[in-house]
N, C-alpha and C positions, 0 to 999 in steps of 0.2 A: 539729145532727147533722152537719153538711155540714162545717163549719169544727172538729168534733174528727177525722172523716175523715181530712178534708187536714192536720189535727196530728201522727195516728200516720201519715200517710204519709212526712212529713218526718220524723219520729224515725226511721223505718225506714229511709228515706234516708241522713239523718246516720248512724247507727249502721251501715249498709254502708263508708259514704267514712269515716270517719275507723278505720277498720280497714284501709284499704289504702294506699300511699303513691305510685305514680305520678303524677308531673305531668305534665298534658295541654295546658298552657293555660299561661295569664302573667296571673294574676290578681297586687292587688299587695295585702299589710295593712299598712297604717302608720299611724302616730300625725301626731297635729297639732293644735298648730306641732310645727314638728320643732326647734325653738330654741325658749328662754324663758327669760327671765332676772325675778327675781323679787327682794326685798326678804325680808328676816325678818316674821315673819309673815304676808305674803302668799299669799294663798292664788291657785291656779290651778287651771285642767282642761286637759285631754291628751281627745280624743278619739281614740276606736280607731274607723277607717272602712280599705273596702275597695275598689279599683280592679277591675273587674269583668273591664277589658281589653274589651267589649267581649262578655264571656258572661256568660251568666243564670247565678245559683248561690244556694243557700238554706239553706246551714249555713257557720258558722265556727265554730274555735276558738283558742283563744289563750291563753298564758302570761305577762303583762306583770314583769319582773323593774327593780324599783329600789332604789338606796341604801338601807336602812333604818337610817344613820345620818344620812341627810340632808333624808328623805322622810319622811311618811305619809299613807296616804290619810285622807280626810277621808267620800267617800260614792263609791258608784257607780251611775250614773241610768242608767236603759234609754227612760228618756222619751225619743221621738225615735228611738227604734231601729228599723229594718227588721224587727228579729228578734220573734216574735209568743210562743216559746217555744225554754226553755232546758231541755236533756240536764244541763247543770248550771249552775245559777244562778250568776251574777257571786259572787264569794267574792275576801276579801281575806286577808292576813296578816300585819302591819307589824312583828311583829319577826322573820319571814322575807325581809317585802320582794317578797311576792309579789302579781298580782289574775290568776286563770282563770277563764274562762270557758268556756261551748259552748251558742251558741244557732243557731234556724233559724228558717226561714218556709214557709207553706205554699205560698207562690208562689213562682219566682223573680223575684228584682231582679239589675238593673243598671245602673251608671254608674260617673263616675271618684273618688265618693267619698259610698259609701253608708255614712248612721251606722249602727255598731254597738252604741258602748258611748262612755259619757264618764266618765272618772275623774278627783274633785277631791282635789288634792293640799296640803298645806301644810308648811312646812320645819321643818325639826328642828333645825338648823346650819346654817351657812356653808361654801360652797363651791361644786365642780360636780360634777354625776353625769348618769349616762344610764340614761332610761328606755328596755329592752331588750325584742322580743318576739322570744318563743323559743315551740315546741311548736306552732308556727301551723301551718292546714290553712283553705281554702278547698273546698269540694267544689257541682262543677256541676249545677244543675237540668237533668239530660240523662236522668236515668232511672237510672242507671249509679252513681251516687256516683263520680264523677271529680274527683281533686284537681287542681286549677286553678292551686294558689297557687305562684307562682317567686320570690317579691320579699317581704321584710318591710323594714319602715325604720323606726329608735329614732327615739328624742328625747332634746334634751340641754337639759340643765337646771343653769341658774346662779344660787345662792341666793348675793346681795353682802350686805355687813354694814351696807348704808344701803338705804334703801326705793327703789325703783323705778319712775319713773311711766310705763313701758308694760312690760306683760307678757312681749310679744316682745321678740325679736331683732334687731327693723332697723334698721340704723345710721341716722344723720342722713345728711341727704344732703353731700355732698364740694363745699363752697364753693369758687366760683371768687373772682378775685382780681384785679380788674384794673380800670380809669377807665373807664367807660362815656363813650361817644361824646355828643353833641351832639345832643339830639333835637328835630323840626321838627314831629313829630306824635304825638299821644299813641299809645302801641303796641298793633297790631289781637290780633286772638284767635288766642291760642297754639294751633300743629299740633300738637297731641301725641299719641306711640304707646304703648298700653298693652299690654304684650310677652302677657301671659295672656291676654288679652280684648279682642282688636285689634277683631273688629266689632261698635258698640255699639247694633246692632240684633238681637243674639243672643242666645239664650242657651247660659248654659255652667255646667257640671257642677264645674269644678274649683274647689280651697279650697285655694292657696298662698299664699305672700308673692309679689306680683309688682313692678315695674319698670315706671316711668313715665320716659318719655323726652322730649325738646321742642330745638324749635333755637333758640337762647338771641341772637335780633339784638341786636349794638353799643350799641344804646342805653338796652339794657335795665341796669337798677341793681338790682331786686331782682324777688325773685317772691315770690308769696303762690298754697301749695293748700289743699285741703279735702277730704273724704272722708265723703259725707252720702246723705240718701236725701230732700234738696230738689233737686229738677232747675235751681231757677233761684239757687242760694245765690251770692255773690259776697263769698272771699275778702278781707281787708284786713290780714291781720298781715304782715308780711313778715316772709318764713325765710331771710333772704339770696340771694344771686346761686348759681343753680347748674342743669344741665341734666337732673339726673335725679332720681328717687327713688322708692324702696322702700317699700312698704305693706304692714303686715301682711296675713296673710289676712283674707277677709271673709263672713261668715256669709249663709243666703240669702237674698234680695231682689232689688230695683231700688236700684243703690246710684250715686250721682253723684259724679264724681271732677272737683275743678274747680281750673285752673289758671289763673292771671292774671301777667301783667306789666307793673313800672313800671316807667317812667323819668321825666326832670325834667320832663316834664308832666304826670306824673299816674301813678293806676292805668289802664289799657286794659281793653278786655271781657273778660268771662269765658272761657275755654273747658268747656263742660258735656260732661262725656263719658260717658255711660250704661254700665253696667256689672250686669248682670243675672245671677243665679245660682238657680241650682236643683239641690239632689240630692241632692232626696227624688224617687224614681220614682213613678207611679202610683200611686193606690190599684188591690188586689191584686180578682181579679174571677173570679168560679168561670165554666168554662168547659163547657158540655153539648152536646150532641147531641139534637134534636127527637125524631128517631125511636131514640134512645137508643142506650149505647155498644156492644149487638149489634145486627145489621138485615141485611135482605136489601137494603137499601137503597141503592143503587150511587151515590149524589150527596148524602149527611146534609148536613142544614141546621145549622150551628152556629148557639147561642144565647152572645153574650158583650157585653158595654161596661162601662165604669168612665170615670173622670175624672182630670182633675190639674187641682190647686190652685194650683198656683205657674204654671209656664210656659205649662201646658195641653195637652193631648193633641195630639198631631200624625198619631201614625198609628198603624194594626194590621199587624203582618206575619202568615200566615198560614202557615204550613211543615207540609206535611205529608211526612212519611218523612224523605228528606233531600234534598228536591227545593227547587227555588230559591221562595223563601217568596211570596206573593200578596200585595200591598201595598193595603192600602186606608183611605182619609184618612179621619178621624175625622170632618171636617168635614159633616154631613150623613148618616151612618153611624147606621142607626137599630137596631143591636141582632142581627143575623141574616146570616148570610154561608151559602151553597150552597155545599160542596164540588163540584169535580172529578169527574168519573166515576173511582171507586175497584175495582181489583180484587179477587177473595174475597181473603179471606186479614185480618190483623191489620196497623194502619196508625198511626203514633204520629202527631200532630195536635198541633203543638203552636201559641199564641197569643201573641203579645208587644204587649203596650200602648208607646208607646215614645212620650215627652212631646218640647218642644222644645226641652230641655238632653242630649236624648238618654239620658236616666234611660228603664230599662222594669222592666214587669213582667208575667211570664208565668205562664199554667198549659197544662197537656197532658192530654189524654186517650189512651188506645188504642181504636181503634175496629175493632170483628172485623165484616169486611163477611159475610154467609153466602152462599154461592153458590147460583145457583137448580139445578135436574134438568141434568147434563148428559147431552150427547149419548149414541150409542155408534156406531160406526163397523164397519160388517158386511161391506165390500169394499176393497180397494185393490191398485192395479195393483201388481206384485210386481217384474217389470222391464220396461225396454223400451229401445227404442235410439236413440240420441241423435239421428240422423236422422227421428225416427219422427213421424207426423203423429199418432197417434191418442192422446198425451199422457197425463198420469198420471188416471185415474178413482179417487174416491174414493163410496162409499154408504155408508148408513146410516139411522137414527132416531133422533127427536128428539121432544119435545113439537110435538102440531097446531099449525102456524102460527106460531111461534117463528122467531128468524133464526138459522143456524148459519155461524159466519166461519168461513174454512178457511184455512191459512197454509202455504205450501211451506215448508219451511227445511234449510239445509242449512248444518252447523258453526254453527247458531245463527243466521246469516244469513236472512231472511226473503228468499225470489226472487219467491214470487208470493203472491197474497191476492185471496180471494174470497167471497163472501154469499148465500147460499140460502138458501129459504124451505122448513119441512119443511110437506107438503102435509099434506090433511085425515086422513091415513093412519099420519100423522106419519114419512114416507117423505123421506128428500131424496137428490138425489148430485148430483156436480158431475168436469167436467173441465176440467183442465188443459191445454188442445191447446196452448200454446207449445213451441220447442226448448229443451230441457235438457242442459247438458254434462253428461260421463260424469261419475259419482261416484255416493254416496248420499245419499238424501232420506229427509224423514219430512213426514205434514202434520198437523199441529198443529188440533184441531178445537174449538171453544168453543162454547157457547151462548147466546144473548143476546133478552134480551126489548126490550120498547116504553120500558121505564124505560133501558135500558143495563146492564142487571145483568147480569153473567155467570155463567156455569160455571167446573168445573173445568176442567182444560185436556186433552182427551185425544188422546193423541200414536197416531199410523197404527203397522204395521210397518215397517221396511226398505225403501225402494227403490231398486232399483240401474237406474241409466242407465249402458247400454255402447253401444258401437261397433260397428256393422254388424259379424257374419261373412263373412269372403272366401269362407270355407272351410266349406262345411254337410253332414255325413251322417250323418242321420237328427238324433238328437239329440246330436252331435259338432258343435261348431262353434268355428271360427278367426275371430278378426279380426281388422283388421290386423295388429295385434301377433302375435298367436298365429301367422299367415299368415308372416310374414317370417320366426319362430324356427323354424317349419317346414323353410322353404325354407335356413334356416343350417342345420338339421338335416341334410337332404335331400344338401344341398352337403356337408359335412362328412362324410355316410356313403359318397357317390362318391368321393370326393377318398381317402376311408380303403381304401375297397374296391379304386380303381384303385392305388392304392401297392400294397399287399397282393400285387396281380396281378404288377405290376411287379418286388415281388420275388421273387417266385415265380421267372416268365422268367429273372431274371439269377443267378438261382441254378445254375439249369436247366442255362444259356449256360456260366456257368465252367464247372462241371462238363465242359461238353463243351471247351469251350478247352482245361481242364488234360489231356486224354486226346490234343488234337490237338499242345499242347508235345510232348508224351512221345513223339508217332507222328512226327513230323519229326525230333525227334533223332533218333531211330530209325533213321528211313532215310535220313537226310544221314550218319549212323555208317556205316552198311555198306555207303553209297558211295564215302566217304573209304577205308574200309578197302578195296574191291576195285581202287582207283587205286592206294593203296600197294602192293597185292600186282603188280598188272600192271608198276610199275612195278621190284620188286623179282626181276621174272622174265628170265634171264640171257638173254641175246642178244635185247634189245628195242632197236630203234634209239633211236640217242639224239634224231632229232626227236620218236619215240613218247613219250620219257623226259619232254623239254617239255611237250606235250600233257600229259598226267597229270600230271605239278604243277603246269599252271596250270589242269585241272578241279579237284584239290583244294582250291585257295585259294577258284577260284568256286563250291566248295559250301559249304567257311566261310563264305562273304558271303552268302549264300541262304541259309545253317540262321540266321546273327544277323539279318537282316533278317525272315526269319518270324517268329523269337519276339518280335525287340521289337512289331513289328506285334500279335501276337494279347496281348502286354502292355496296348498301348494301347486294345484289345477289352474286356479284363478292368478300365480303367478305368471 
C-alpha cells in the first residue's frame, strides 16, 4: 500500500515537471561511453545515466535519436535502473531511428552517474553516426517538479569494415623512442597519478575514460599495465616504453590498476593502485513520523534507515524547511532521530541517505505541527515617554500554569523578551521597565507548555513611545519638537506683526514729510518774492539792494537743503 502511495505520488510529480520548462539547477543526461567504435556485427550498449549535480530528482525523460541506416536496437533493459516506474515505458523504433522513454522513483537519488536505462545496439552498415538526445527533462525531488536539467551529451559511434577488439575509443598509448640508460638496479614501484581517481582510498561516483600518468626514469625500456579487480596481480606483457595511458571507463567495484617497469635487469615491483566505484545510491527507505504527520507535537520523533551495498552508508542529512540540514553518521545510528522544537504551522522534513561515493537517496514528509490554546491579551500600555520609568505593561489570560513569552518588537526587530507564568486564575501580566526610543512598538504574545509547544502568535495594539512635553495645557501638549516650532511660530508672528507696525509709522511719516515739502516751498516762495519786491521798490539804497540779493540766494540754499534733507527722511 505504502510503495503504490509513493508511486502515484511520483507520477503526480512527474506529470507537474514535465509540463513545465524552467531550469533551476545543472543536472546533466548523458550517454556512455560517449565514443565507441565497433566492427560489423558487433553488438554494443549505450547506457543513458544522469549527473544529479549534486540534487535529489526522481523523474527523467528522454528521446535518444540514431542513424537508422547504421544502427538498430537490439533490446532495452531497465535492470539496473533507479527508476521503479515508467509514465511511458522504454519503446523503440528502428526504422525511425528512435528509443523514449519517461521513468521515476518514488524516492529521490543522487550522484554523478545514476543508471537509467541501457540500450543494446547492433550495426546495420559501415560508417559513423551519433547517438543524439533530444526532448530531455530532469525534474527535482523538491516538491515542486523543478526542471534541473542544463546539459545532455551524445555519443559517437564508429561501425569499421573489420572487427574490433575493444569497443571504445581509447587510443594506444603514444610510444616513446629513445636508448634507455644503463641500469645498476632493478627499477622500484612506479609513482603513478590517476587524473579521475587520484585518492585510492575513496570512493567515487564517476564512469569515464580516464588517464593514467607516471614519471617514466632513464633506464626504464618498457612497461607493462593491467586493469583487474586482483589487488596483488603483476603485469608481464610489455606495451612498449611510454608515460601515459587511457582506460576505458569502468563499471562498479574495487577495480586494481597496476603498473610495472623494466629495464636490462629485469621487471621491478608492481604499483597496485585501488580504484573503487560506486553509483548506485542507497536503497530507497520510507520516511515517518512517530507521532504522525499531524500532532500537537512540538519535537516528532522520525523513524528512517536503509543501507548501501557497495561503498556503504556514510551519513543521514536531516533538513527541515530550508534550514542548514542535521548531520548524523550512520555508524551506530539506530533508526529514530528527535526533531528540533518546531513551530505551529506546516514544516517540509525532508531525509537524505547519502553512501561514501556520495550517491543518496531521499524521501520527505510535511508535517502540520497544531498549536496548543493561545493566549489573549486584555491590557497594554497605549503610550508613554521615552524618558519614562514606568515602561510598557502588558495583561492578560492564558491557560492555569502555562508559560506565556512576550516579545517587544519594533520593525520586526525583537528589543526585549520575557516569560511569565499565568497564575492559578489563569491571569498573567508583565512589565517592561527598560528605556525605550521614541517610535512604535507591538508585543508579540505566545504560549508555551512543559513540551515547548506553542501558540499562535498574538500580536498587542500600537505603542507609541514619545518625547517628554516642554509645553502641557490641559491635554495640549509640546515636546520638544512641537516646543521649538512653537517658538519659530511665536518669532515669526512678532517679527510679522512688528514689520506691519513699522509700516504703518512710515506710512504715516511720509505722508507728513510730503505736506511739510509743500509747506517750506511755500514759505521760502513768499520770501523770495517779498525780497524781490523790496528790492524792486524805487529809491531803496543800493547797500539795501545788496542785502536782498544775497537773502534771496540764502533762502535758495535753505529751501534745497531742507528738501534734500527731509528726501533722505523719506528714505
Amino acid at each position: 500500500m505504502e510503495n503504490a502511495r509513493r508511486a502515484a505520488l511520483g507520477f503526480a510529480v512527474a506529470v507537474v515537471f514535465f509540463a513545465q520548462a524552467a531550469i533551476a539547477s545543472a543536472a546533466t543526461l548523458f550517454l556512455t561511453p560517449g565514443v565507441t567504435n565497433v566492427g560489423p556485427g558487433q553488438k554494443f550498449s549505450v547506457d543513458v545515466r544522469v549527473d544529479g549535480a549534486g540534487s535529489g530528482f526522481n523523474a527523467a525523460q528522454a528521446t535518444l535519436r540514431f542513424p537508422a541506416n547504421l544502427l538498430q536496437v537490439v533490446s532495452v533493459d531497465k535492470a539496473g535502473s533507479q527508476f521503479s516506474f515508467w509514465l511511458q515505458e522504454p519503446t523503440f523504433l528502428n526504422d525511425q531511428g528512435v528509443v523514449s522513454f519517461i521513468g521515476g522513483s518514488p524516492y529521490g537519488v543522487s550522484g554523478a552517474a545514476i543508471q537509467v536505462l541501457r540500450v543494446t545496439f547492433s550495426p546495420k552498415g559501415t560508417g559513423k553516426g551519433t547517438i543524439s538526445v533530444t526532448d530531455a527533462a530532469v525534474t527535482a525531488s523538491d516538491g515542486s517538479g523543478t526542471n534541473i536539467l542544463s546539459t545532455t551529451t551524445d555519443a559517437t559511434i564508429t561501425v569499421s569494415p573489420k572487427n574490433v577488439t575493444s569497443g571504445g575509443a581509447v587510443p594506444p598509448p603514444q610510444q616513446i623512442t629513445r636508448t634507455p640508460s644503463s641500469a645498476t638496479v632493478v627499477e622500484g614501484v612506479p609513482t603513478v597519478s590517476v587524473s579521475l581517481y587520484p585518492d585510492g582510498t575513496q570512493w567515487y561516483s564517476q564512469v569515464n575514460p580516464f588517464n593514467v600518468s607516471w614519471n617514466l626514469p632513464m633506464d626504464v625500456s618498457a612497461v607493462a599495465t593491467a586493469i583487474n579487480k586482483q589487488p596483488n596481480f603483476n603485469p608481464t606483457a610489455s606495451e612498449g616504453l611510454f608515460d601515459n595511458k587511457t582506460f576505458d571507463a569502468l563499471s562498479d567495484g574495487i577495480w586494481y590498476l597496476h603498473v610495472r617497469f623494466q629495464n636490462t635487469l629485469g621487471w621491478g615491483p608492481t604499483s597496485h593502485n585501488r580504484i573503487a566505484i560506486d553509483t548506485e545510491p542507497p536503497l530507497g527507505f520510507p520516511l515517518t513520523a512517530l507521532s504522525g504527520e499531524t500532532s500537537d507535537n512540538p519535537a516528532p520523533t522520525l523513524q528512517f534507515k536503509t543501507d548501501d551495498a557497495l561503498s556503504g552508508l556514510k551519513e543521514y542529512d536531516v533538513r527541515v524547511d530550508t534550514n542548514e540540514p542535521i548531520v548524523i553518521p550512520a555508524k551506530g545510528f539506530t533508526g529514530s532521530e528527535t526533531l528540533p522544537l518546531l513551530s505551529p504551522g506546516d514544516h517540509r522534513v525532508q531525509v537524505r541517505a547519502v553512501d561514501y561515493a556520495n550517491n543518496s537517496v531521499e524521501d520527505f514528509i510535511v508535517l502540520h505541527i497544531l498549536p496548543i490554546a493561545s493566549p489573549t491579551i486584555s491590557f497594554t500600555t497605549g503610550q508613554i515617554f521615552s524618558d519614562s520609568q514606568g515602561g510598557i505593561t502588558v495583561k492578560g489570560s492564558a491557560t492555569p500554569g502555562i508559560n506565556v513569552v512576550l516579545n517587544v518588537e519594533r520593525d520586526t526587530a525583537t528589543i526585549a523578551s520575557s516569560t511569565v507564568t499565568a497564575d492559578a486564575e489563569g491571569n498573567w501580566q508583565h512589565t517592561f521597565d527598560q528605556s525605550f526610543a521614541n517610535g512604535s512598538y507591538s508585543v508579540n504574545v505566545v504560549s508555551q507548555d512543559s513540551r515547548g509547544a506553542q501558540s499562535l502568535t498574538i500580536i498587542s495594539p500600537t505603542i507609541k513611545v514619545l518625547a517628554r512635553p516642554i509645553v502641557q495645557l490641559g491635554a495640549f501638549q509640546l515636546g520638544t519638537s512641537g516646543a521649538f516650532i512653537l517658538l519659530l511660530l511665536i518669532l515669526a508672528a512678532g517679527f510679522g506683526g512688528g514689520y506691519y507696525y513699522f509700516k504703518l509709522q512710515r506710512e504715516t511719516l511720509l505722508r507728513r514729510l510730503q505736506v511739510a515739502q509743500s509747506d517750506v516751498g511755500k514759505v521760502f516762495k513768499i520770501i523770495s518774492d517779498d525780497a524781490q519786491k523790496l528790492k524792486n521798490t524805487p529809491g531803496v539804497p543800493p547797500e539795501n539792494a545788496m542785502i536782498l540779493e544775497r537773502l534771496q540766494k540764502n533762502v535758495e540754499k535753505m529751501e534745497g537743503y531742507l528738501k534734500k534733507e527731509l528726501e533722505n527722511i523719506k528714505k
